[in-house]
C-alpha positions in Angstrom: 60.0 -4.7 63.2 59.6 -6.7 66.5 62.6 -8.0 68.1 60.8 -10.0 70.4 61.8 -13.8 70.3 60.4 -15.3 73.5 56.7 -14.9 72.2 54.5 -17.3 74.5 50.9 -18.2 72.9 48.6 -19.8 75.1 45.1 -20.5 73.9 42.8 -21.2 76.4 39.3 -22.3 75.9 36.3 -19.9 75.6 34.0 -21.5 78.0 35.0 -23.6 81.1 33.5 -24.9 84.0 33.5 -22.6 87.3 35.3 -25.3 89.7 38.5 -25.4 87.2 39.3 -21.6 87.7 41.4 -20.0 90.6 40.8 -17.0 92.2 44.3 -14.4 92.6 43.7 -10.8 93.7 39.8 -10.9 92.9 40.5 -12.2 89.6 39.8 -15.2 88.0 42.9 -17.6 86.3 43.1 -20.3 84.4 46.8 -21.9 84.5 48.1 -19.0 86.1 46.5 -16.5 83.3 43.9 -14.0 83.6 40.7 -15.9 81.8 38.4 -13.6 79.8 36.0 -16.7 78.9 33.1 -18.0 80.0 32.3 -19.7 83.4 29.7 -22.1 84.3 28.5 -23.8 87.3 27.2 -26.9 85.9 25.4 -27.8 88.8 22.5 -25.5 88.4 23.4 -24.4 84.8 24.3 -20.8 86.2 25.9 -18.8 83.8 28.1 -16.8 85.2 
């Protein structure tokens, strides 16, 4: 049984642009959560 109470969902989007994402500690954020998504750069329509 989980106990846990203060369970915080956060659903962040699968694909955002590259200028909307922070870098901490060589690793890219979204709202101060690690983003596993996709970037793009939509200035040369990089993938990244």
């Amino acid at each position: 049984m989980n106990t846990t109470k203060n369970i915080k969902v956060f659903n962040q989007p699968v694909r955002v642009e590259l200028s909307h994402l922070q870098i901490i500690q060589d690793f890219y954020v979204l709202n101060d959560v690690l983003f596993t998504g996709l970037a793009y750069d939509h200035r040369d329509n990089i993938f990244l």
